[in-house]
VEXDREN-281268 format. One record per residue (C-alpha): y, x, z. Coordinates in Angstrom, 1 decimal, m for minus. Layout:
N
<atom <Y,X,Z>>;
...
***
This chain:
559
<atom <71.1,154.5,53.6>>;
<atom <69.9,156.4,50.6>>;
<atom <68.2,155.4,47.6>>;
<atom <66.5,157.2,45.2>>;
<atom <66.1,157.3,41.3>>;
<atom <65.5,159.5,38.2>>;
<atom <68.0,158.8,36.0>>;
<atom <71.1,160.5,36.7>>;
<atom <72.5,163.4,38.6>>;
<atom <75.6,162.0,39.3>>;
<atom <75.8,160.2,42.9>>;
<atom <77.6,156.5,43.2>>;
<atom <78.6,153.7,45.6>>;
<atom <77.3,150.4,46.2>>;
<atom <79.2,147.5,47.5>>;
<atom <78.7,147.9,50.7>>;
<atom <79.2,152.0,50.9>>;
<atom <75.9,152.8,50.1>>;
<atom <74.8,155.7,48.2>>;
<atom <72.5,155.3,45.1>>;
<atom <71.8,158.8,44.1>>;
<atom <69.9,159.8,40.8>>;
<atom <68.0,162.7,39.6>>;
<atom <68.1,164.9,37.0>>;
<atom <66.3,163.0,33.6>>;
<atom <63.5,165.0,32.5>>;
<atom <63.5,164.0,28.9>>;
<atom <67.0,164.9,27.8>>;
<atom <67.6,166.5,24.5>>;
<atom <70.9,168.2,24.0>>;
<atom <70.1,167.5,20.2>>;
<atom <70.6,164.2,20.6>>;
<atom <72.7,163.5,23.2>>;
<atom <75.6,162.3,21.4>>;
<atom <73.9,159.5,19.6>>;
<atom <72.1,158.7,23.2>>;
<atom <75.0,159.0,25.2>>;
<atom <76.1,155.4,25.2>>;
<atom <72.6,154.5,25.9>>;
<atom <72.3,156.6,28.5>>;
<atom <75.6,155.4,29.9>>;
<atom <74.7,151.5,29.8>>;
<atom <71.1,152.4,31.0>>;
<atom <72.9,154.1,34.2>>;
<atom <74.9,151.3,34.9>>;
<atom <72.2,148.3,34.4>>;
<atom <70.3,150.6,36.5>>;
<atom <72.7,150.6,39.5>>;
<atom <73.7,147.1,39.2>>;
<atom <69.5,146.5,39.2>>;
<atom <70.2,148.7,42.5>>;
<atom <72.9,146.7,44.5>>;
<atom <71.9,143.3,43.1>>;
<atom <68.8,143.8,44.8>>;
<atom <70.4,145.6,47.7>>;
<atom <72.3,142.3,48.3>>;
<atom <69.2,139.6,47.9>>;
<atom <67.8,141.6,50.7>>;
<atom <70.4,142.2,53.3>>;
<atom <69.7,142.9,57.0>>;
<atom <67.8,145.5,58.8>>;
<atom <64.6,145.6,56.0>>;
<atom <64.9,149.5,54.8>>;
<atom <63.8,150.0,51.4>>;
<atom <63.1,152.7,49.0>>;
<atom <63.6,153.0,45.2>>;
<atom <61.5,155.0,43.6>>;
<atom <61.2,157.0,40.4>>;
<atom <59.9,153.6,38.5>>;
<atom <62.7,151.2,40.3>>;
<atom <60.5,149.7,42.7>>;
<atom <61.3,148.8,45.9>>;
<atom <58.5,150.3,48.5>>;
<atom <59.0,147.7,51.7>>;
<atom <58.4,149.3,54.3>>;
<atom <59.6,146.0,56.8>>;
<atom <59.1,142.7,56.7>>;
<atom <61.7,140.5,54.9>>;
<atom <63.2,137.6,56.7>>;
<atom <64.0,135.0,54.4>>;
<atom <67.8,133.0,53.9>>;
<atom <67.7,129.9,57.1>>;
<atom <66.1,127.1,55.7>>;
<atom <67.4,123.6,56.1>>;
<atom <66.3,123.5,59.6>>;
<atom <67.6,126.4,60.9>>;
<atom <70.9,125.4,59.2>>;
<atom <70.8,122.5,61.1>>;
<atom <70.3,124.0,64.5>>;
<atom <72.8,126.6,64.0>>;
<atom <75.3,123.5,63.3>>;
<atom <74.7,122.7,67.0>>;
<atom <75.8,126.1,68.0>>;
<atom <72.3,126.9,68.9>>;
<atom <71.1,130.5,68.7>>;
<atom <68.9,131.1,65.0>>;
<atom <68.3,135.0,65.8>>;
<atom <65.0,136.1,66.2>>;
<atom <63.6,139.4,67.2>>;
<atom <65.7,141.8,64.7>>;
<atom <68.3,144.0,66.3>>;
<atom <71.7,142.4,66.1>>;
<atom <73.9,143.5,64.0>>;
<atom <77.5,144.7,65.6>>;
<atom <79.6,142.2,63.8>>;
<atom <78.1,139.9,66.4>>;
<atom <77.9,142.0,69.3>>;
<atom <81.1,140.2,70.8>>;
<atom <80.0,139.5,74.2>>;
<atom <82.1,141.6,76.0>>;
<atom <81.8,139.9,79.5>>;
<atom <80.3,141.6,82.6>>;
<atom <80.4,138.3,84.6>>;
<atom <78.3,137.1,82.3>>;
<atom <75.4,140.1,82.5>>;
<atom <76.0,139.4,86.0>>;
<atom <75.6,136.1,87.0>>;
<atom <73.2,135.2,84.5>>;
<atom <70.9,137.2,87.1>>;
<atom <73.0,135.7,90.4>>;
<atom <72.2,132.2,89.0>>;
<atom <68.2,132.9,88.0>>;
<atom <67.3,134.1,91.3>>;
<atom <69.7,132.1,93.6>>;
<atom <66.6,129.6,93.8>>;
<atom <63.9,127.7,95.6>>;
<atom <61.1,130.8,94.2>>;
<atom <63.1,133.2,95.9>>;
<atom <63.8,131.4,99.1>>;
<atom <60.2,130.9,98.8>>;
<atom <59.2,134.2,98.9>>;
<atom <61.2,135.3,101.9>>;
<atom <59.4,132.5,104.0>>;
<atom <55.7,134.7,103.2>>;
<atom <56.9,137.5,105.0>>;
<atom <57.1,135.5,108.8>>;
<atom <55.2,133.0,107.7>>;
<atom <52.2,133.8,105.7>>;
<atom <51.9,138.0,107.0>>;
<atom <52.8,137.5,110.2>>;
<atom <56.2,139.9,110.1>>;
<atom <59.1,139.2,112.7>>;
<atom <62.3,138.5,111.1>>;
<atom <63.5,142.4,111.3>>;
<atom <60.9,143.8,109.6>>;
<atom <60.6,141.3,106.9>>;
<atom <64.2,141.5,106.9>>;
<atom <63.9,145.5,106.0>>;
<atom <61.1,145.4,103.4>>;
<atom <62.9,142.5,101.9>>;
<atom <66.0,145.1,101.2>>;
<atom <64.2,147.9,100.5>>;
<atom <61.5,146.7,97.7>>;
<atom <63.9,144.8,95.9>>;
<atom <66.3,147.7,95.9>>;
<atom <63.3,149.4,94.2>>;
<atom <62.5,146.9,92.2>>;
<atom <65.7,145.6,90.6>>;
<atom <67.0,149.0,89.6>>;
<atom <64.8,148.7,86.2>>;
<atom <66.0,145.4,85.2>>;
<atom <69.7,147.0,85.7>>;
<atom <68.9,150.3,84.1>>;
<atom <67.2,148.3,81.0>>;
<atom <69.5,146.2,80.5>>;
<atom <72.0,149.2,79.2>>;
<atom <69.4,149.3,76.6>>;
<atom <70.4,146.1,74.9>>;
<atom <73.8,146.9,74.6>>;
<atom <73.2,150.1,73.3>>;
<atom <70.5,149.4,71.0>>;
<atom <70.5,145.6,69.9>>;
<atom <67.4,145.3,70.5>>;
<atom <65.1,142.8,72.3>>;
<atom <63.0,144.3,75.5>>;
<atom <59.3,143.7,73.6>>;
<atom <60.8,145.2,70.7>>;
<atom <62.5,148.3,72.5>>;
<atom <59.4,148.6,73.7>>;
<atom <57.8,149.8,70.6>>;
<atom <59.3,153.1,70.6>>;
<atom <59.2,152.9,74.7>>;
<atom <55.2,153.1,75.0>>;
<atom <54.3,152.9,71.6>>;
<atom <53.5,150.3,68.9>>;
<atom <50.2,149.1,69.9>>;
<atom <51.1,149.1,73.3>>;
<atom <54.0,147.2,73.1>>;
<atom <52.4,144.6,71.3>>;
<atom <49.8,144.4,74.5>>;
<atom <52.7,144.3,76.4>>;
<atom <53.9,141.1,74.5>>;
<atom <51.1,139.5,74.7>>;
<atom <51.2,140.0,78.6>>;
<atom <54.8,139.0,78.7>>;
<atom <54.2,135.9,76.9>>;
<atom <51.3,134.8,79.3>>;
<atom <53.9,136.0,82.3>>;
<atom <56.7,134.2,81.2>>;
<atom <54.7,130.8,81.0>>;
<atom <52.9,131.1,83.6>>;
<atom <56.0,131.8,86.3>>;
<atom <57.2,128.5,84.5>>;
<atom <54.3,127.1,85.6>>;
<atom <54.4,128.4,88.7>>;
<atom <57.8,127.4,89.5>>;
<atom <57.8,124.2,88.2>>;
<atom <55.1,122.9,90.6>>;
<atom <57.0,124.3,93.6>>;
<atom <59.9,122.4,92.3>>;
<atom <57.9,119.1,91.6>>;
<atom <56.3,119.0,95.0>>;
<atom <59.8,119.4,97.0>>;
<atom <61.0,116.5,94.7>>;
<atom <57.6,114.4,95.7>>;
<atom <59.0,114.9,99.5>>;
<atom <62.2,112.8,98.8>>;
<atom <61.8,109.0,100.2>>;
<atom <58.0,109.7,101.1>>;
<atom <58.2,107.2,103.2>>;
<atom <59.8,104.3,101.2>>;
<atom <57.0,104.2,98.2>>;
<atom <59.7,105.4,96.0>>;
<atom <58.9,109.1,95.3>>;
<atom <59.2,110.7,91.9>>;
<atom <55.1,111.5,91.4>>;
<atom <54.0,115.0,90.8>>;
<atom <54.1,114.8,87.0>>;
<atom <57.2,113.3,86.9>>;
<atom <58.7,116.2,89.0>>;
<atom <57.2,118.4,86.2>>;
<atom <58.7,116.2,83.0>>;
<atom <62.2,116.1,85.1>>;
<atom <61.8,120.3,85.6>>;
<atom <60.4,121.3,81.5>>;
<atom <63.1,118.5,80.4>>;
<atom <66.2,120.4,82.2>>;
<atom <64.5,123.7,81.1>>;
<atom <64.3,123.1,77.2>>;
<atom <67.9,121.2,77.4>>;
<atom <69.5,124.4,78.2>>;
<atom <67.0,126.9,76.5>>;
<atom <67.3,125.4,73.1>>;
<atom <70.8,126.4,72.6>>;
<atom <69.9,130.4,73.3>>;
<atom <71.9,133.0,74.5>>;
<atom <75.6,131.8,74.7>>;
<atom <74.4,128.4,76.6>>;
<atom <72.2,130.1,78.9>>;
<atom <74.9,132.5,80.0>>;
<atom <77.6,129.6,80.3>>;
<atom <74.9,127.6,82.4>>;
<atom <73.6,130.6,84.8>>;
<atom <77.5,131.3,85.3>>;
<atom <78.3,128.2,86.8>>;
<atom <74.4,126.9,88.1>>;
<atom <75.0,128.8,91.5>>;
<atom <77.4,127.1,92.8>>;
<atom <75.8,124.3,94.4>>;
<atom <72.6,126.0,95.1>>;
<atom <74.5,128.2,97.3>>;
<atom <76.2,125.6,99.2>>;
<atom <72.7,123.9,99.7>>;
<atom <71.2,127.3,100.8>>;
<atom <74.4,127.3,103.2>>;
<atom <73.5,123.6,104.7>>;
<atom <69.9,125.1,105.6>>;
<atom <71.2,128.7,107.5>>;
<atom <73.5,125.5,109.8>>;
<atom <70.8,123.3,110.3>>;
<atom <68.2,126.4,111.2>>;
<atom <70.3,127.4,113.6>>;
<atom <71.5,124.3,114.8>>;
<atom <67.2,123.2,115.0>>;
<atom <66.6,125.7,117.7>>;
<atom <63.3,126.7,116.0>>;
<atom <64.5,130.0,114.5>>;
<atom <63.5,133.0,116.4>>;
<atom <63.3,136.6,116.1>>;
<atom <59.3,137.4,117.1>>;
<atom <57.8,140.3,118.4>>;
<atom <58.1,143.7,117.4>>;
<atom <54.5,145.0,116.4>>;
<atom <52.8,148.7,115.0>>;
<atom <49.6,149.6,114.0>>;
<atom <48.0,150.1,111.0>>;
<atom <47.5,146.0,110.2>>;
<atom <51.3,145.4,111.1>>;
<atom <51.4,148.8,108.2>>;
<atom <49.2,147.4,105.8>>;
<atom <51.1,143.6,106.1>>;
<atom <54.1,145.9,105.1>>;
<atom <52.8,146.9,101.8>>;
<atom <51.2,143.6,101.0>>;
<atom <54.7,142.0,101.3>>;
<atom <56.1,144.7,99.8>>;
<atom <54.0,144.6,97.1>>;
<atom <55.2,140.7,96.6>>;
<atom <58.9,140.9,96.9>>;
<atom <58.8,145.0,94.5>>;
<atom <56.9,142.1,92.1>>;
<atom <59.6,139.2,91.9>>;
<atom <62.5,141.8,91.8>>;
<atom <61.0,144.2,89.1>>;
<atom <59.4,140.9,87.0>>;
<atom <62.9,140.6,84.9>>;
<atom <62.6,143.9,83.7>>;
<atom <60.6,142.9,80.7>>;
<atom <63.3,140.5,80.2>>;
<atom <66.4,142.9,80.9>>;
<atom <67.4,143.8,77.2>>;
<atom <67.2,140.1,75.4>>;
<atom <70.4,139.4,77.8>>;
<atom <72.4,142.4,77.0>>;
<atom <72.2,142.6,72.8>>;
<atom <75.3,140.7,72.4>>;
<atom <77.3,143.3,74.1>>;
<atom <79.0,146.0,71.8>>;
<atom <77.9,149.1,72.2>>;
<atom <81.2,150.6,73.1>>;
<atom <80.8,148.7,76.6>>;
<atom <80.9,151.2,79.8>>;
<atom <77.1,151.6,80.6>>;
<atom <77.8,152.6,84.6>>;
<atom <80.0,149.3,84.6>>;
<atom <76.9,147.5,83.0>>;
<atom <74.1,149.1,85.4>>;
<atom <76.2,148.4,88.6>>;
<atom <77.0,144.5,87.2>>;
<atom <73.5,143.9,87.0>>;
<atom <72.8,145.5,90.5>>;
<atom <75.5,143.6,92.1>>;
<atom <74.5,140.3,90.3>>;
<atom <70.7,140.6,91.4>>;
<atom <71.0,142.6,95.2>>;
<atom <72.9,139.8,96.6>>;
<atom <71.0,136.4,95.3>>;
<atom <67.5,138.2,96.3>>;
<atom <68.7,139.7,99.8>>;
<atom <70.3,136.4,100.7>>;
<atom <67.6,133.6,99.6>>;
<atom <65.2,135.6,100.8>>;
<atom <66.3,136.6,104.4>>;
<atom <67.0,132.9,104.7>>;
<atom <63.3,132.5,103.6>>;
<atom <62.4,134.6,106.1>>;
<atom <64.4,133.1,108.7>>;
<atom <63.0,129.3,108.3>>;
<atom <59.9,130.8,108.2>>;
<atom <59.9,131.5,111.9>>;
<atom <59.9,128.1,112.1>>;
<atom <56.3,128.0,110.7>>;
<atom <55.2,129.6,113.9>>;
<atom <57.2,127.7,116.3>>;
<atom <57.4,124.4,115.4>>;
<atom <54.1,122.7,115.0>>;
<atom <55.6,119.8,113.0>>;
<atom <57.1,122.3,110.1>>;
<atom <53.6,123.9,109.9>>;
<atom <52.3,120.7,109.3>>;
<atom <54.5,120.4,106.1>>;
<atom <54.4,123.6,105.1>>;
<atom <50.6,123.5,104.8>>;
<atom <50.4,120.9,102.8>>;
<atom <53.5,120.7,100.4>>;
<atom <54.5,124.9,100.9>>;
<atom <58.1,125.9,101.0>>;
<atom <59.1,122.3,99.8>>;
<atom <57.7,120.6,102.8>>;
<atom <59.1,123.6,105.4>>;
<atom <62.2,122.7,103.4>>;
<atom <62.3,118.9,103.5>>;
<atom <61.3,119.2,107.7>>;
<atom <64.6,121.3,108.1>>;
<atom <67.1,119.4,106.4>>;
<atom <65.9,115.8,106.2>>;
<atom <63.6,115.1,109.1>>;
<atom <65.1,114.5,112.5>>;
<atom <68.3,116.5,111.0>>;
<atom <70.5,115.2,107.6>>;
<atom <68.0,112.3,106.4>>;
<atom <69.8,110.7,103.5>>;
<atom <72.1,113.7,102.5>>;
<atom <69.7,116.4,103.2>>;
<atom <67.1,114.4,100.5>>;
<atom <70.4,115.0,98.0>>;
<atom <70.1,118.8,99.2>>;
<atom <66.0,118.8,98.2>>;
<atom <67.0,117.2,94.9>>;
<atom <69.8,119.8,94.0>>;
<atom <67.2,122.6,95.3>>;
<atom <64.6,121.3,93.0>>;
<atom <66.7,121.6,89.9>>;
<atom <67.5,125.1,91.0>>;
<atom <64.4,125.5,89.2>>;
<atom <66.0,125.5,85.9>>;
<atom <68.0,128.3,86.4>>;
<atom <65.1,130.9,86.7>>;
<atom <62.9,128.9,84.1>>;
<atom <65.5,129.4,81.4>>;
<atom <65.4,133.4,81.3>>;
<atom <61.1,132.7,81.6>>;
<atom <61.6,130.4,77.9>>;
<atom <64.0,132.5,76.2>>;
<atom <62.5,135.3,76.7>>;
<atom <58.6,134.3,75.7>>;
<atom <60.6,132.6,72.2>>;
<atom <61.3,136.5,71.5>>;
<atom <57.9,138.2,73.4>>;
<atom <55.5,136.1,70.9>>;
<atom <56.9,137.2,67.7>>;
<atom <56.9,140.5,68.9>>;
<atom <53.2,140.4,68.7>>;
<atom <52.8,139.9,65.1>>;
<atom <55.7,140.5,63.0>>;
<atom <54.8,137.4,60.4>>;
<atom <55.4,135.1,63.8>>;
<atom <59.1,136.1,63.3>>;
<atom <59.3,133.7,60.1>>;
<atom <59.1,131.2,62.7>>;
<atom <62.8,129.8,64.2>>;
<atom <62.9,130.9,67.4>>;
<atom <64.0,126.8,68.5>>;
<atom <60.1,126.2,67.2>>;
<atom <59.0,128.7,69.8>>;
<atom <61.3,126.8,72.6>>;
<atom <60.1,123.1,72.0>>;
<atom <56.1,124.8,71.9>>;
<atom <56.4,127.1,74.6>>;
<atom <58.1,123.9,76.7>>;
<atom <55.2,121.5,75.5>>;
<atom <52.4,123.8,76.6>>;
<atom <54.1,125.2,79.9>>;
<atom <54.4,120.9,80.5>>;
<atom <51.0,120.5,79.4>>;
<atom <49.5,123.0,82.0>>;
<atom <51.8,122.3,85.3>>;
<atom <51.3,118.8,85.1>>;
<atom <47.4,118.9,85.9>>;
<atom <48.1,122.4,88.1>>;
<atom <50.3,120.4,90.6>>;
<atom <46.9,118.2,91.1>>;
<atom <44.1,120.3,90.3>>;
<atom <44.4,124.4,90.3>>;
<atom <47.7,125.3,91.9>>;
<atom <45.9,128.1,94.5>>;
<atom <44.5,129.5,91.0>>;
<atom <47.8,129.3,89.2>>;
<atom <49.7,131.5,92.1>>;
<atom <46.8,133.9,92.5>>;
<atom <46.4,134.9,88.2>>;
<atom <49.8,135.6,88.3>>;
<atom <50.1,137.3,91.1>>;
<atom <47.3,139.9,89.4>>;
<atom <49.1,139.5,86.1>>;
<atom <52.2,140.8,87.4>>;
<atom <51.3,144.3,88.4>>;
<atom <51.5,145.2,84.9>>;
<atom <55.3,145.5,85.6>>;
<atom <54.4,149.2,87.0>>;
<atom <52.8,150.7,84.6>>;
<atom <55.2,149.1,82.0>>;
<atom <57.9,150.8,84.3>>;
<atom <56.5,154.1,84.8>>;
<atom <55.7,154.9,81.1>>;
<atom <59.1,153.6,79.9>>;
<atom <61.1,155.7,81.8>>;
<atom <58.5,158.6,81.3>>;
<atom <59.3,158.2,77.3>>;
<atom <63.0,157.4,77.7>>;
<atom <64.0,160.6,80.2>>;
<atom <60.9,163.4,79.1>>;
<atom <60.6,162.9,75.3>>;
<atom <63.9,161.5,74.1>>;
<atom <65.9,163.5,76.6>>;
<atom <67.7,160.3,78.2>>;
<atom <69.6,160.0,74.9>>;
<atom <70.2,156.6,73.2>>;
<atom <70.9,158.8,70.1>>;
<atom <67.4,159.7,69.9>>;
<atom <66.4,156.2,69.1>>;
<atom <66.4,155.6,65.6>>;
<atom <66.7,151.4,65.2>>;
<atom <66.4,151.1,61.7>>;
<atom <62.6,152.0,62.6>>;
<atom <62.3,148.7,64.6>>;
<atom <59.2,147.3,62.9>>;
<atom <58.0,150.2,60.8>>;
<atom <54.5,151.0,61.9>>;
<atom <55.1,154.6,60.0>>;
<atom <57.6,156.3,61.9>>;
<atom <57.0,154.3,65.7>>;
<atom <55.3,156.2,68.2>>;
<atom <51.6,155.0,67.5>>;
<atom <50.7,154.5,71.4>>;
<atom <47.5,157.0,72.3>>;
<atom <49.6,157.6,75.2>>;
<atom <50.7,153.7,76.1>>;
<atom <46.9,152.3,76.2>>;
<atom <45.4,155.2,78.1>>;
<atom <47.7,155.0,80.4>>;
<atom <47.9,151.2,80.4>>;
<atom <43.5,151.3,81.2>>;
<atom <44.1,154.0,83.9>>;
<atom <47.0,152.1,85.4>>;
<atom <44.9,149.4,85.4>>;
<atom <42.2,151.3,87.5>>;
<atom <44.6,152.2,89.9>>;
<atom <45.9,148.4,90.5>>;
<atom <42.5,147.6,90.9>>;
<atom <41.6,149.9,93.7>>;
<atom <45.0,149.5,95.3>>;
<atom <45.4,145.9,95.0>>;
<atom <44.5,142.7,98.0>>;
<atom <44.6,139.3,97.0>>;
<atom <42.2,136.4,98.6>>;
<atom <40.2,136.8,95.4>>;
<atom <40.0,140.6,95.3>>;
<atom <40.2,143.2,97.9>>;
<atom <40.2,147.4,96.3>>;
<atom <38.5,149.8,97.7>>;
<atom <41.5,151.9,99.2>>;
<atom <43.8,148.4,99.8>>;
<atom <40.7,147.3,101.7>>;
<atom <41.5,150.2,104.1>>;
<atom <44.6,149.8,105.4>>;
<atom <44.8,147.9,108.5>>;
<atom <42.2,144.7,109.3>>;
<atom <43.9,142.5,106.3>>;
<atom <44.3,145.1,104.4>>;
<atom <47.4,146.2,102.7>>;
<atom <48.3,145.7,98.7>>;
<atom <48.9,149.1,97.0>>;
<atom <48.5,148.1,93.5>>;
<atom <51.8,148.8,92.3>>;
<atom <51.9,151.8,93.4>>;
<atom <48.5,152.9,92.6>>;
<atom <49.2,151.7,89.2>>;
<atom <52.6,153.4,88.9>>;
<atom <51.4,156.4,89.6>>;
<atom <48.3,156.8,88.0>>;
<atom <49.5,155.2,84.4>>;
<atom <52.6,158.0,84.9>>;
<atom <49.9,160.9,84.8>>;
<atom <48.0,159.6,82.1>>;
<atom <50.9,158.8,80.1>>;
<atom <52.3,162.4,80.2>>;
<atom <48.6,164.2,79.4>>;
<atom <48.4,162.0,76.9>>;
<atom <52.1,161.8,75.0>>;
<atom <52.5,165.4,74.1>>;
<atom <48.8,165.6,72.0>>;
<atom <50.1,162.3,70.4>>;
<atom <52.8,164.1,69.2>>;
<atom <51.5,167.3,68.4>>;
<atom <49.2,165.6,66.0>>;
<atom <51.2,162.8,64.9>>;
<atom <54.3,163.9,65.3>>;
<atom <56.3,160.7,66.7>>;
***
């Protein structure tokens, strides 16, 4: 970094390396320069200790400008020394970063396992075993074909999150801040907004699923743990491991799959040991085609959701890690979670159809009940309840990623937010997401599920016009990312090209998409039930815009 004044010509260091260069002094008179020369001399020095003293009371990513008066111009926002509190927290180990790049002395994380099973942990779960039981269950696939749009759509859908979470390492910086130069300043602060509302809400969502399998357990004996308890048991496990940030999350998610496996193991032997699983018919047509998409358009949705989360869980990692060995971690740690919970989904969901009993409790309590009538009735009783409890808290696992990652998404809104601890944003973020699932397990669940269902097929427009910026504009080179530029409004791509193609996007998704509130005009089309195209009606339409758009914006604004 480079500062600037008028008093000198003769370059010098600053304590940390830094060049404080001076200019030529207009007023020098070679008549009097001996009697001014020791003037001159002390006024040179005072003036660069004036420099580094002031270089060192505002340390960190900030970049500042000295100009011909020996002003600083700011052209960041200054993050004040950790207050008391903060102190305290970071006493407990607990992460006190907020949404600044960090800084390579701290980039020590130099474990794949970890980038890995962070993701094998958060989606080896009860939401998405969940979602596999839809496709047989809910859009009347057999178990083959649910079976192949389960592997295909996530294979789509996941490569983002892997290929984004390179990013972090590279560039130390936080997904809803990367995505300032991605789509644009403006945009990226939409974006947060949305990921902040996306990240609660899934929560939300997931909580309630979790609280109604833990209302099945001793039903019968007037015992049960009521809905709201269910909720305060989930948000309580949630914030316990949140609260510590990054290094706890990653030595939870490593471990937090080993039991649920074992559970998910006890329901494939007692599926198959029930009799009620079964194949179904192969069917064709343009309904069978258009229930295709629709559960396409669902599992592309739960796969490709982490990519706005990707880069928070990679910034610890020096930038000197292997980027293949990164990209093929991540695919490795989310393929096999999402193909295996959700082709036993799919599976138990057969049962739906067959065996009158399970439809019964899967009508009324949803995966939890389909869940409780495999393992627990007529099958493991008091053990399989233990299996339902351990499911439940599988919860946790894909809540945690949902917290972290709003703490960062909401200061990335509005820069002044990030003089707030990101531990404040944990305990809120937990007290509201509490505050909403408890009445939502008795009052709006349907209308939970369904708003974010809509809310989520912002992923594809996000996705398109990322990689649009990342492999067209910046030539697919990390070195063409300037970080020091992280929250300077003057030299980030504005985002003319972001919102346009963000409102044409959203045309296409509204066109393309079916949910039971809102049937498109071309989704509408496809078969008698129609078939969801949102995605990629949205993809593609927010990829054209983007690209008209981008090179004007930088014709006539140059960045």
């Amino acid at each position: 970094m480079e500062y600037y004044s008028s008093d000198t010509n003769s370059p010098s260091q600053g304590k940390d390396g830094t060049r404080i260069i001076m200019g030529h002094n207009s007023y020098d008179d070679p008549d009097s320069s001996n009697s001014r020369s020791s003037t001159d001399s002390k006024k040179n020095i005072s003036t660069e200790k004036h420099v580094i003293d002031l270089e060192e009371k505002f340390q960190g990513d900030t970049i500042y400008q000295l100009s011909s008066r020996n002003s600083f111009h700011d052209e960041s926002s200054y993050s004040p020394k950790p207050g008391k509190i903060e102190r305290f927290f970071k006493s407990l180990n607990a992460e006190t970063n907020g949404i600044e790049p960090i800084p390579d002395e701290q980039k020590t994380d130099n474990s794949l396992l970890n980038a890995a099973s962070m993701w094998f942990s958060a989606n080896l779960v009860l939401a998405s075993y969940s979602l596999g039981v839809l496709g047989t269950a809910v859009y009347g696939l057999n178990f083959g074909q649910s079976a192949m749009v389960i592997i295909f759509f996530n294979i789509i859908g996941l490569l983002p999150v892997a290929f984004f979470s390179v990013f972090g390492a590279q560039l130390s910086m936080r997904q809803m801040i990367l995505s300032r130069f991605l789509i644009g300043n403006v945009t990226a602060r939409i974006f947060s907004i949305f990921n902040t509302i996306a990240c609660g809400g899934w929560v939300v969502v997931n909580t309630i699923a979790a609280a109604q399998l833990l209302n099945m357990v001793n039903i019968g004996s007037g015992h049960n743990a009521p809905l709201w308890a269910g909720c305060l048991i989930v948000i309580g496990g949630t914030l316990l491991v949140s609260f510590f940030g990054y290094g706890f999350i990653h030595t939870y998610e490593k471990y937090s799959w080993i039991p649920n496996f074992a559970i998910f193991l006890v329901i494939i032997a007692r599926l198959k040991m029930s009799g009620q699983y079964e194949e179904g018919p192969w069917t064709g047509g343009r309904t069978t085609a258009g229930n295709v998409l629709s559960f396409g358009s669902t599992v592309f949705g739960f796969a490709a959701g982490w990519t706005t989360y990707a880069a928070d869980y990679t910034v610890y990692m020096p930038k000197s890690t292997n980027k293949c060995k990164i990209f093929f971690a991540l695919v490795a740690g989310l393929s096999f979670p999402l193909f295996f919970t959700q082709l036993i989904g799919a599976a138990a969901g057969t049962g739906v159809i067959k065996n009158a009993q399970w439809a019964k409790l899967y009508d009324k309590n949803g995966t939890g009940g389909l869940t409780y009538g495999i393992i627990v009735q007529d099958s493991l009783h008091g053990f399989g309840q233990f299996c339902c409890v351990l499911l439940a808290m599988s919860t946790v696992a894909i809540n945690i990623p949902g917290i972290y990652t709003l703490s960062m998404s909401v200061p990335a809104i509005w820069s002044k937010l990030n003089k707030v601890p990101r531990i404040f944003w944990t305990f809120a973020s937990n007290a509201v997401i509490l505050g909403i699932a408890i009445p939502a397990c008795y009052y709006f669940t349907s209308f939970m599920q369904n708003f974010m269902d809509s809310i989520s097929y912002f992923l594809a427009i996000y996705i398109a016009m990322s990689l649009s910026e990342h492999f067209i504009y910046r030539k697919g080179k990390f070195e063409n990312y300037n970080i020091e530029d992280w929250n300077n409004p003057k030299n980030l791509p504005i985002g003319y090209a972001g919102v346009s193609g963000l409102i044409v996007g959203a045309f296409g998704v509204a066109i393309g998409m079916v949910q039971t509130y809102w049937r498109g005009e071309i989704g509408r089309l496809i078969g008698k039930d129609g078939g969801d195209i949102g995605f990629e009606l949205g993809l593609s339409w927010s990829f054209i815009a983007y690209n008209l758009i981008r090179p004007l914006e930088l014709k006539y604004f140059g960045r």
